[in-house]
Structures are given as C-alpha cells and as structure tokens.
C-alpha positions, 0 to 999 in steps of 0.5 A: 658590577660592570666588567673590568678592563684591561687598563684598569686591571693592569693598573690594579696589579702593578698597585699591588705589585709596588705595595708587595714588592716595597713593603716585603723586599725594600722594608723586610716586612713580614708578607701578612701585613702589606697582603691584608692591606692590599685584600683592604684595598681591594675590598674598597675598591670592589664596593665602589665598583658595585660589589656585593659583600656576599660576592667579596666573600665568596671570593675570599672562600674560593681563595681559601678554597684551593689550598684546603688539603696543602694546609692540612698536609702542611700541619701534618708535616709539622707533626712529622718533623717533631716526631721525626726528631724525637725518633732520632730520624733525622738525627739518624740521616745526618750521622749517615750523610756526614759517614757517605756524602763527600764534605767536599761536594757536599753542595752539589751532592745535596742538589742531587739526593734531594732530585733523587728523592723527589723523583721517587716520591714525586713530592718537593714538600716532603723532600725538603721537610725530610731529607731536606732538613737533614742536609740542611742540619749537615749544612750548618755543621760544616759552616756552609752558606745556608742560602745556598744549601737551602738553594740546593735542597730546594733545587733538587726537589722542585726537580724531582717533583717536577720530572715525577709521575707521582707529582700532582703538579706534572699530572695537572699540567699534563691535563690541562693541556691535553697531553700524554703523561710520560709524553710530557715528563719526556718533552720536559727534558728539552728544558729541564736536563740543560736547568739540571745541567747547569745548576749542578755546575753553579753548586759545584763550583759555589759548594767548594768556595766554601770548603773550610770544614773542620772535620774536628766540629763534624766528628763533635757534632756525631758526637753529639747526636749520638749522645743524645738521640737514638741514632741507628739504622732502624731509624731509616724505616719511615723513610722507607715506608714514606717510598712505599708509599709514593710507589704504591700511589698512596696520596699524601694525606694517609701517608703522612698520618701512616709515618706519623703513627710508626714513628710514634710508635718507635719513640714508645719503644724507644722510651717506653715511659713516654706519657701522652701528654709530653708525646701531645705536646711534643706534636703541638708545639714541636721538638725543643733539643737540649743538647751540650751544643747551642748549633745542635740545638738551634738546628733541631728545635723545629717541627710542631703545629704551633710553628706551622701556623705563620705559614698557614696564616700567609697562605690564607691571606695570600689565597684570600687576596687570589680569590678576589682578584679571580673573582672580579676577573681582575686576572682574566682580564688582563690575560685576555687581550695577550691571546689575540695578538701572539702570532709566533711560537717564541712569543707565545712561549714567553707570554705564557711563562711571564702570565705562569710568573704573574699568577704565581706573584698576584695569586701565590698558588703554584696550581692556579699559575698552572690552570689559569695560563693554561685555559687561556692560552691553549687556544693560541697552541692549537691555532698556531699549530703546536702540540699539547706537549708544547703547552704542558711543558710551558705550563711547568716552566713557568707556573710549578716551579716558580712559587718556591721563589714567591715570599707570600707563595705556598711553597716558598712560604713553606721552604722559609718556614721549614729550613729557617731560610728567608725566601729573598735569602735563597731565591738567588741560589735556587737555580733550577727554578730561575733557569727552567722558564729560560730554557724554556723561553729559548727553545720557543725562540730557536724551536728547539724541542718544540713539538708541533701538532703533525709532528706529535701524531707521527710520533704517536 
C-alpha cells in the first residue's frame, strides 16, 4: 500500500469527524452505528489503496489491543457496583454524606470529595464508579441538575487522577517525555490549580442556583435506605481497603477482585441464606432495587456485567476504528508535517494540545492521545530548548483529561454509562477537563511556568 499523504489523510479525519459528529450530536444516535460505518468506509478505502485483509485485520487487533485491561476492569467494575449496593455500601455513603456534606454546597463540596479520593487512589474510574455514584444518588435526592453533579463527579476526579503518583496516565506522560515523576505533578500545578480554581468557583455559584431542597424528601429518602438496605458504619470497610490498596501500589485488577470478594462476603454475613445462584445473578445482570419509592429505585438499579456490555461494545469499535487509522498511518501522517514548522514555544504548545484533542476524537483512547503527540512532538521541545517537564505537562493537558468529553471515548463512554448521564449532557460542566488545555495553551504563550531545558537542570 503506497504511503499516505498528508492532504488525503487530513481529508480522511474531517470525513470521519462530519459523519461522527452529525450522526452523534446533530441526530443523538447511539456511537456504535455511525463508528462501524466509518470502520466500513475505511475498510474500502484501505482495499482500494492495495490493503491486504491480514493488514486490515491487524489493525483492527492492535485497535482492541490497547484497551484489553480497561475492559476487564470495566467488567469487574460492574460486578463491584452490584455488589456494592446489595451490601448497603453505597446506600451506607449516601446516609453519611446527606448527615456531613452541607445541602447548600453540595455541588462544590461534590468536586472536592471526588479530588480528594482520586489523589488518593489515583484512579478517576473507580472515584466515579464508587463515591461517584453515591453523590451522584444524594444528587438526585435533592433535585440538583444531574449534568451538573455528573459534571462535578467527573471533575473532581479526573483531578485527582491526573495530580496522583498512583495514576497510571501521570506516570506514562512522565515517561513519555522523559521527565521526573513528582517534577512533573509539580510542573502541573501551573495549569492544573487555576483549572481547579476556577471549576470550584463555576460550582459553587451553579450549585447554589439550585438550592430548592426539601429537607422533608432527604429525611424520606434516609428513610428509605434504611429501611431497606443494611446502612451502617461497617459498610465503609471496602472503601477503605480499596485506599489500602492504592497506597500499597496493589494495581487495579487484584484490587477490584479483593473488594469484590469482601463484599460478598458481607453480604453472606448480612443474609446468611443468600444462594449462589441469586448472588450469580446478582453479579450478572446487576442489582434491581425494589423500594416504596420509584427515585430510589431508579437511582440503585445499576451495576451488573450484562449492563457493562454497551460500553464495552463502543469501546471495541471505537479502538477498532484507531487501529486502522495507526495502522495505515493515517494519524502519523497528518502530525508529521505540524513538527516542522513550529518555531515558538506558544504554537507548539497549541499544537500539541490540539494533536492530544485529535487523538482523543478519531482514536478514543486517553493513553494513545498521550504517546502519539508525545513521540512526535518531543523532538520540536528538545530543539526549541524546552524541558521534558515542558512536554509531560502538555501531554496531560491536552491528551488524559480530554476523553471523558469523548461520546465513543473510553472514559467518556464509561462515565455515561456509570452515572446515566449522556456525555454531550455533562460535557459543558466538566470544567476542569475543558480548561486544563486552556491554561495550558496560555501559559505557552506568556511563558509562564514554562520550563526551559537550562532552567530545569539548575533546579535539579
């Protein structure tokens, strides 16, 4: 197959951009349909070009490929949430917020639970998986906005996941470019505390707009819970193991299958009649809530293997589509040229932040938009005289944080899926994503915590 140029790769994305974009944001289909089109196109394309059908397969292997563990995890996530419920965890975490957090800044005090967990376990899909659904359950109680309390959840722990040393996508940019770890989560701060600083402003003053609540419907909804789920202090223990955990480096996989053994171990103490079979269904096809009021029921009716599989769907045709555009450098070919004829620092921050954006529409993978700019731009910081910290920080910017505002994204696939917010729904109020690449672009441009070669071996 002959190499790929530039003009026609470029035209190849916008093709697929105007078919993704019309089809998901201007008709509100679901991604999977106008995704496999677009592979269909492709896939004609690539055989008029001279592709063989071993090369379009390998591609769409490769795709898949990179997203093997985050669907495993995304399907022991599903078993967690449904065992979580039926423990009373959840349930427990929502009687306990609802008696701490303030009804009044319950939005911004949402953004800031969810940073704190996620710093500490360095993990923004279990942060909104668990606490996440809590507050996102308190939410709904007292008549907030879910857009915007999805918006916070999200928010708060694509924060912590990106400020964490436990978080895999901060220790691949830190690699990537060839910077210091805990350098880089320091150089991040230039960017990341005006983000945090002005999301927590924008939630606090749309948290109180809407403060309606009727403390008569929390005090039913306590009721409630209570009344129908083991709601206790003890729940709380898988929450903290799931810290341990983190702390003790323990990587997600095993974690997850540790706090789904203990919780199912609670849930034979709690009802020691408990069958298999009902527990095997349970952790199948999620927890069903039956409950004397139909918001409860809404709200914990989730969780599940069975109701993991949409997402896990989107993600495979999703990653299927990236691997035949890496493939027949589609992607590669349309960066290539931007390299050579950056010269300023403020333009190759921009571009690079924009390629990240890029990566995160045509690919939807948040590691790939963090590897791909970063291999093909780290020449352009070395030559320009910038510091690895330089690049690192960029790469979080504009690559990370990004996918949770992805409809067919992994992550933005997952938070849909996990708090029943479409993601063009909370994508406006997901602050902290949509003004990360902005600082970051503006302190390109007025070298602001911009970290220069020289200037970083001083300081080492």
């Amino acid at each position: 197959m002959k190499k790929v140029s530039f003009g026609e790769s470029i035209t190849i994305l916008i093709v697929m951009l105007i078919i993704l974009g019309t089809a998901v944001i201007h008709f509100g289909l679901s991604p999977q349909i106008p995704v496999l089109f677009t592979i269909a196109l492709l896939v004609f394309w690539a055989k008029l070009r001279g592709a063989s059908w071993d090369d379009i397969h390998k591609g769409i292997q490769d795709g898949i490929g990179t997203a093997i563990i985050p669907i495993f995890i995304f399907i022991l996530i599903g078993a967690l949430i449904a065992v979580w419920i039926q423990a009373g965890i959840i349930p427990s975490i929502m009687v306990v917020g609802f008696n701490l957090i303030s009804i009044r800044f319950f939005v911004p005090s949402t953004f800031i639970v969810c940073s704190l967990v996620g710093l500490s376990i360095g993990s923004g899909f279990t942060t909104i998986s668990t606490i996440g659904i809590a507050l996102f359950g308190m939410g709904m109680a007292i008549n907030a906005n879910p857009a915007l309390v999805a918006g916070a959840i999200i928010s708060g722990a694509v924060f912590g996941d990106k400020m964490s040393p436990l978080s895999d996508s901060t220790n691949l940019a830190s690699a990537i470019a060839g910077s210091d770890l805990f350098a880089h989560i320091k150089n991040m701060m230039w960017s990341t505390i005006p983000s945090f600083i002005v999301s927590f402003i924008l939630f606090w003053i749309l948290g109180n707009s809407n403060g309606q609540m009727s403390i008569a419907k929390i005090n039913h909804t306590i009721m409630v819970l209570q009344n129908h789920f083991t709601v206790s202090w003890w729940a709380l223990l898988p929450i903290v193991l799931m810290f341990v955990c983190a702390w003790r480096h323990i990587p997600a996989i095993p974690t997850l299958f540790i706090n789904i053994l203990v919780t199912v171990g609670m849930i034979f103490v709690q009802k020691p009649t408990e069958s298999l079979k009902s527990l095997t269904n349970l952790i199948t096809e999620g927890f069903v809530a039956h409950t004397s009021d139909p918001a409860v029921n809404a709200l914990l009716s989730r969780g599940g293997i069975t109701n993991m599989m949409g997402t896990v769907s989107l993600i495979i045709v999703t990653l299927s589509l990236g691997g035949i555009l890496m493939r027949f450098h589609v992607v590669q070919s349309a960066m290539a040229p931007l390299v050579k004829h950056l010269r300023k620092p403020g333009p190759l921050v921009t571009t690079t932040i924009l390629s990240g954006i890029g990566i995160n529409l045509f690919v939807g993978e948040q590691y790939l938009s963090v590897i791909l700019p970063g291999k093909a731009f780290k020449p352009a910081f070395q030559r320009m005289g910038l510091a690895p910290l330089a690049l690192s920080r960029v790469l979080e910017d504009g690559g990370s944080v990004i996918n949770y505002l992805i409809p067919w994204g992994v992550a933005g696939s997952f938070a849909a899926a996990t708090l029943g917010v479409p993601v063009l729904h909370f994508l406006p109020f997901v602050f902290f994503s949509l003004f990360s690449p902005v600082f970051s672009i503006l302190s390109g441009f007025t070298g602001i915590g911009l970290k220069w070669a020289k200037q970083s071996t001083k300081q080492d």
